[in-house]
MMTF fields as JSON, N, C-alpha, C and O atoms, coordinates in Angstrom:
{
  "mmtfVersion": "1.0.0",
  "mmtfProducer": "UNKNOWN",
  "numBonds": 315,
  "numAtoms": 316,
  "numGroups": 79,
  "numChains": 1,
  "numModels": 1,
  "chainsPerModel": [1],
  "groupsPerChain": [79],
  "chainIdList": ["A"],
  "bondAtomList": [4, 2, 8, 6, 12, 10, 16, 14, 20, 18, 24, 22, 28, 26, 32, 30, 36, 34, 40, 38, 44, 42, 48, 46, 52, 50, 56, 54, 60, 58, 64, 62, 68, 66, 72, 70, 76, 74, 80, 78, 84, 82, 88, 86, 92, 90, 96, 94, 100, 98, 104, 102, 108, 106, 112, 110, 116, 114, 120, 118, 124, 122, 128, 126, 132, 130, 136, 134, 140, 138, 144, 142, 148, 146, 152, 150, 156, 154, 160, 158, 164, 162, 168, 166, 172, 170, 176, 174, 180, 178, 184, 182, 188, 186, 192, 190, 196, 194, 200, 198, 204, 202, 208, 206, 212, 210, 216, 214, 220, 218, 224, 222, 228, 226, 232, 230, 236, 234, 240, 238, 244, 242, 248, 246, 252, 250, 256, 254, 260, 258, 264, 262, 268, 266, 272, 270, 276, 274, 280, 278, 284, 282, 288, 286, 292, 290, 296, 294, 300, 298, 304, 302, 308, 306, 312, 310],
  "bondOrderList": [1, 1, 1, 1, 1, 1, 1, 1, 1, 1, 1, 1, 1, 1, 1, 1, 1, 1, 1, 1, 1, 1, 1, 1, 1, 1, 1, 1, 1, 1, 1, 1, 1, 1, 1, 1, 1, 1, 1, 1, 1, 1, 1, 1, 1, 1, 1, 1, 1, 1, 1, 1, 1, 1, 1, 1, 1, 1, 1, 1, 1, 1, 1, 1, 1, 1, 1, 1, 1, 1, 1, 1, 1, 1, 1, 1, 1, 1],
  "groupList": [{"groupName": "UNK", "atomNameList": ["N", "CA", "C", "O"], "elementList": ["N", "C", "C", "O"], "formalChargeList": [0, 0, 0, 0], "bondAtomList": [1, 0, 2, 1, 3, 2], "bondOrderList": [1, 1, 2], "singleLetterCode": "X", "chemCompType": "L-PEPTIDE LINKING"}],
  "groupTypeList": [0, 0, 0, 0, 0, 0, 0, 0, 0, 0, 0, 0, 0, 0, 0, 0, 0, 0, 0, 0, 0, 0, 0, 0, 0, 0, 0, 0, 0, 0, 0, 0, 0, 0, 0, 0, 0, 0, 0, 0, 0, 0, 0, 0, 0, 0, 0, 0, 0, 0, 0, 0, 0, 0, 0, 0, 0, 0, 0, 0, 0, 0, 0, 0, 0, 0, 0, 0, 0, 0, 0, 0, 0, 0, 0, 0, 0, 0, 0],
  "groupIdList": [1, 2, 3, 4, 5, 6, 7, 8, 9, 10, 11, 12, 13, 14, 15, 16, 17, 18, 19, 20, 21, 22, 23, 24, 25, 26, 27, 28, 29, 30, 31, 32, 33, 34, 35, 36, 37, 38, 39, 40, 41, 42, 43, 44, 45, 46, 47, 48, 49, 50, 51, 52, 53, 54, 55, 56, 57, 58, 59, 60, 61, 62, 63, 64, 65, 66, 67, 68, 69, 70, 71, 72, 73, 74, 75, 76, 77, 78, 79],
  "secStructList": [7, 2, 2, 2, 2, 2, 2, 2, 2, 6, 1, 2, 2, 2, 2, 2, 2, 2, 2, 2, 2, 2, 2, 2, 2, 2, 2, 2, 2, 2, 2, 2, 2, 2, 2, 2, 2, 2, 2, 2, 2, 6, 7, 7, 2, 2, 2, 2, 2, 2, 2, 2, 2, 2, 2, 1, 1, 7, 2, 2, 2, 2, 2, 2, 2, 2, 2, 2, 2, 2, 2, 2, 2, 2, 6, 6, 6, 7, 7],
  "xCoordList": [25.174, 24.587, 24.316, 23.259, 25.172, 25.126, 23.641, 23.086, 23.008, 22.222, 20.965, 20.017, 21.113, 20.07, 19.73, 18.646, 20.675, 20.333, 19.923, 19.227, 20.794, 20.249, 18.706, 17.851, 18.537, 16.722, 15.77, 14.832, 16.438, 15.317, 15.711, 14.661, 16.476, 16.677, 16.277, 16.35, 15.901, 14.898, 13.65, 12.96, 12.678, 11.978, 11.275, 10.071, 12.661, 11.796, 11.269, 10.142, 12.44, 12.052, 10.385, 9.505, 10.651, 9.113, 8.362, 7.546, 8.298, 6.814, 7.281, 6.48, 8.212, 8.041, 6.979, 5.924, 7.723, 7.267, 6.077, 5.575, 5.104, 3.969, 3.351, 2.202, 4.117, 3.398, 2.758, 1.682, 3.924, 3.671, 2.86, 1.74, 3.477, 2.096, 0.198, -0.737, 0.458, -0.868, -1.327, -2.402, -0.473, -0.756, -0.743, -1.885, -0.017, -0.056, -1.791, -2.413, -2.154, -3.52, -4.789, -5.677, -4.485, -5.23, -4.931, -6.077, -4.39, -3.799, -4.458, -5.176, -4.393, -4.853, -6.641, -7.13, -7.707, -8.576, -8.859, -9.288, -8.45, -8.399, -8.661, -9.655, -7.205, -7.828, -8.815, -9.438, -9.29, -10.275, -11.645, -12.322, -11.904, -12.555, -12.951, -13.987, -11.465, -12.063, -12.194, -12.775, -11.821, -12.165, -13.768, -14.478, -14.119, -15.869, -16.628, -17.709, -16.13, -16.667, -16.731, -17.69, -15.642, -15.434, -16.516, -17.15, -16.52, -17.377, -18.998, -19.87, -19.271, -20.338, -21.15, -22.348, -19.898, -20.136, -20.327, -20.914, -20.024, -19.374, -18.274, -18.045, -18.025, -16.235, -16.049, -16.933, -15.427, -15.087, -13.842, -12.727, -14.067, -12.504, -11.709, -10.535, -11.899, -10.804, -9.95, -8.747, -10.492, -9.913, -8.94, -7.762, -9.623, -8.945, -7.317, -6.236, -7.6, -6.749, -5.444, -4.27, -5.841, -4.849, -4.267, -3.082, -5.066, -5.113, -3.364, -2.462, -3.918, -3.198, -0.83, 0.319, -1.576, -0.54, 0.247, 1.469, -0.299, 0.521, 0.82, 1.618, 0.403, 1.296, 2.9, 3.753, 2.667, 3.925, 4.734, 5.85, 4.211, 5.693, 6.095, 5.304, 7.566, 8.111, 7.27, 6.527, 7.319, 7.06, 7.536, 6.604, 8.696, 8.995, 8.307, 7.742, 8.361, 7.871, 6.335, 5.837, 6.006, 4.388, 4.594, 3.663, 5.247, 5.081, 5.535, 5.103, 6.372, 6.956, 5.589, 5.127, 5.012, 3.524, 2.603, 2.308, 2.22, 1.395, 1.496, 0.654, 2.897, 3.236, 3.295, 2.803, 3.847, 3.506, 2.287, 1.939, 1.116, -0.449, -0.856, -1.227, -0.848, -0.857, -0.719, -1.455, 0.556, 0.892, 0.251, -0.048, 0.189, -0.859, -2.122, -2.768, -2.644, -3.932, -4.342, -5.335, -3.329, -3.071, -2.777, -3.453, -1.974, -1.604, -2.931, -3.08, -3.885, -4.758, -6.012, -6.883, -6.225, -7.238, -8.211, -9.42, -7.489, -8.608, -8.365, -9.184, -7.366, -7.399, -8.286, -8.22],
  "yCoordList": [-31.101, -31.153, -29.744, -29.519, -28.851, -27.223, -26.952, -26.475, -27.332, -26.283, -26.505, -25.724, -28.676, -29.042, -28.6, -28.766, -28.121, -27.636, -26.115, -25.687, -25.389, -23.677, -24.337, -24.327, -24.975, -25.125, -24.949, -24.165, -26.22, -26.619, -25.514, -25.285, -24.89, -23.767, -22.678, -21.726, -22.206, -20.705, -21.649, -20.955, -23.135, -23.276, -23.527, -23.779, -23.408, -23.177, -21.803, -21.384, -21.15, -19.708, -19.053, -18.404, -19.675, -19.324, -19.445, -18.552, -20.757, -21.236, -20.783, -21.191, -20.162, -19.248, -18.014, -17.824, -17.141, -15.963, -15.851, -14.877, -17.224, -17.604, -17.649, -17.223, -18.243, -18.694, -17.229, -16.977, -16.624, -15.061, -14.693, -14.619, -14.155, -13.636, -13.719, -12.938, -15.118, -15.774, -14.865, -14.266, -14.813, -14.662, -13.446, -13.135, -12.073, -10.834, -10.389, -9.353, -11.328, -11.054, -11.098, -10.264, -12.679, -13.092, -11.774, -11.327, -11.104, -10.26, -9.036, -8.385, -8.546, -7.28, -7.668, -6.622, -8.596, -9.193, -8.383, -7.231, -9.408, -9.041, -7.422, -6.806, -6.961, -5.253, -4.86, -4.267, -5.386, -4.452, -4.655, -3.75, -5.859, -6.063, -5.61, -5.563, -5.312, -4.716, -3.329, -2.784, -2.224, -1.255, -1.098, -0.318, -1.981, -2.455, -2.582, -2.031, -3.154, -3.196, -1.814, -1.414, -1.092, 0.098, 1.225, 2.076, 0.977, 2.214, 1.729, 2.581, 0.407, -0.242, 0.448, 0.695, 0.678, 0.965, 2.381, 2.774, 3.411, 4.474, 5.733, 6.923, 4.921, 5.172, 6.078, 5.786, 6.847, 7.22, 6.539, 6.95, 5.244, 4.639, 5.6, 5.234, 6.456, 7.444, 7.85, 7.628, 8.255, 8.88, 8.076, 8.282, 7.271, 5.706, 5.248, 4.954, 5.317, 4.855, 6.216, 5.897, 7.427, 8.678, 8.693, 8.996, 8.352, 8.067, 6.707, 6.471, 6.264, 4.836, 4.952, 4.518, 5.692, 6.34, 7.422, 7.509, 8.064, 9.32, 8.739, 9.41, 7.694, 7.035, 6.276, 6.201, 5.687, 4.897, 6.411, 6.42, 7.178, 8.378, 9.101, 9.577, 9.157, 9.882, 11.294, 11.803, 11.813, 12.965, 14.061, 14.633, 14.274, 15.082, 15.186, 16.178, 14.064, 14.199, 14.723, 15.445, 13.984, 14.839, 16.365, 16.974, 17.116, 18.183, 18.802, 19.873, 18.151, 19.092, 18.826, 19.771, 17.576, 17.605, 18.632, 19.638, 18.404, 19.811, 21.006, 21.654, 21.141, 22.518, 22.657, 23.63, 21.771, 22.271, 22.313, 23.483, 21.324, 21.465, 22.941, 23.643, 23.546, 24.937, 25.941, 26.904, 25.634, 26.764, 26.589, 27.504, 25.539, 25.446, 25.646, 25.583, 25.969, 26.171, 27.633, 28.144, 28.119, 29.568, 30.206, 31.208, 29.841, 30.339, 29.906, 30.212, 29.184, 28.75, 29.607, 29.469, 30.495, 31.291, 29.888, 29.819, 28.849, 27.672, 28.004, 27.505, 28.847, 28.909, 29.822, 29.774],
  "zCoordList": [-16.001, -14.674, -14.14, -13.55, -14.314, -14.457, -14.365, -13.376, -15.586, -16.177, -15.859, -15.772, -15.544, -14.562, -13.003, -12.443, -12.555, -11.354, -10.892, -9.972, -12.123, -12.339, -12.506, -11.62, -14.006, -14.195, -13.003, -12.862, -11.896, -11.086, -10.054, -9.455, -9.655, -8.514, -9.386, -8.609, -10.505, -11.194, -11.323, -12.069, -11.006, -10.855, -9.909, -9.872, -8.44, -7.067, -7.061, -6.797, -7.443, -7.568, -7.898, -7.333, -9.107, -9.549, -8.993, -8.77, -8.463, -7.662, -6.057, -5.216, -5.616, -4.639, -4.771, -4.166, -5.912, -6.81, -6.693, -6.131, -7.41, -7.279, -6.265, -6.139, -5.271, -4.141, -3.071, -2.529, -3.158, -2.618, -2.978, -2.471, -4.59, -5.109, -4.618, -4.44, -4.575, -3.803, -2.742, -2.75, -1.877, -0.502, -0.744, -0.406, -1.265, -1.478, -2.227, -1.99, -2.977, -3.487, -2.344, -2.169, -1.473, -0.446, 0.224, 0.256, 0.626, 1.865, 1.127, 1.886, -0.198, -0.649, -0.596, -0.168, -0.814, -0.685, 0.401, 0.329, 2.057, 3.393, 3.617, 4.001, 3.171, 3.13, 3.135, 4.016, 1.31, 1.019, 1.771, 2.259, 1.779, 2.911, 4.593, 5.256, 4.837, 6.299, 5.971, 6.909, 4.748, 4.298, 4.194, 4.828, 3.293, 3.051, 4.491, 4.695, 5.201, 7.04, 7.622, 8.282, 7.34, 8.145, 7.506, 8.129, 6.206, 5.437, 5.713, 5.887, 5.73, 6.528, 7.807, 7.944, 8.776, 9.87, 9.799, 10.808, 8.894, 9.01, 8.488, 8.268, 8.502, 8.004, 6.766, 5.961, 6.394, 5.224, 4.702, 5.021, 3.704, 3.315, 2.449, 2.39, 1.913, 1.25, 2.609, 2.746, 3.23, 4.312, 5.11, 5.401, 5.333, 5.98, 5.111, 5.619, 4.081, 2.922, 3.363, 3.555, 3.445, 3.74, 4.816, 4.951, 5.752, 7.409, 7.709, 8.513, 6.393, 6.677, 5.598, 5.673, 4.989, 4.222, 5.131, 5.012, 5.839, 6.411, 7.72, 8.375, 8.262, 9.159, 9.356, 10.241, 7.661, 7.401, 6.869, 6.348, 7.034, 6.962, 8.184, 8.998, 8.266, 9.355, 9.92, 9.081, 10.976, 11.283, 9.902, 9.336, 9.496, 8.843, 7.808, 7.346, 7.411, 6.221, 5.691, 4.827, 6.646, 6.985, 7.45, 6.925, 8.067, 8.0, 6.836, 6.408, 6.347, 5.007, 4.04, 3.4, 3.976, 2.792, 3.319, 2.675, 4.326, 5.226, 4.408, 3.786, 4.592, 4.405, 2.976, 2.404, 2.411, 0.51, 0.682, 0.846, 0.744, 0.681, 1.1, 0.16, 2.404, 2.412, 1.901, 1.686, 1.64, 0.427, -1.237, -2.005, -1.405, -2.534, -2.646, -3.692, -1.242, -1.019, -1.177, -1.695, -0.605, -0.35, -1.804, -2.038, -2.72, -4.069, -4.846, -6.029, -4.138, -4.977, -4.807, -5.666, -3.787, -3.157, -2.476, -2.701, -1.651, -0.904, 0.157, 0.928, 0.851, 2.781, 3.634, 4.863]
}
């Protein structure tokens, strides 16, 4: 009875797994899409995409990338 019930509870699992999955694809879709709208209108989506990345990081952390970028710019003869 064990092994019948592990089975069917790692086969809700899955079709959870699955089910997400779904919605994580639908949802990456959505993105790209309102990306495609914005560059439509205007927009530069690279930028957008950076724009959208350096938000989900703390203050610090963005200044500390800043500041390596600078200095690599600078050792690079780009400032």
């Amino acid at each position: 009875m064990t092994d019948n019930i592990s089975a069917e509870q790692l086969r809700l699992f899955i079709e959870r797994i699955e089910r997400l999955e779904e919605e994580k694809k639908a949802i990456a879709d959505d993105i790209k899409d309102v990306y495609a709208e914005a560059k439509s209108t205007g927009f530069d989506a690279k930028t957008m995409r950076t724009i959208v990345r350096l938000r989900k990081m703390e203050k610090h952390q963005r200044d500390e990338m800043d500041a390596l970028v600078e200095t690599y710019r600078t050792a690079l003869g780009m400032a």
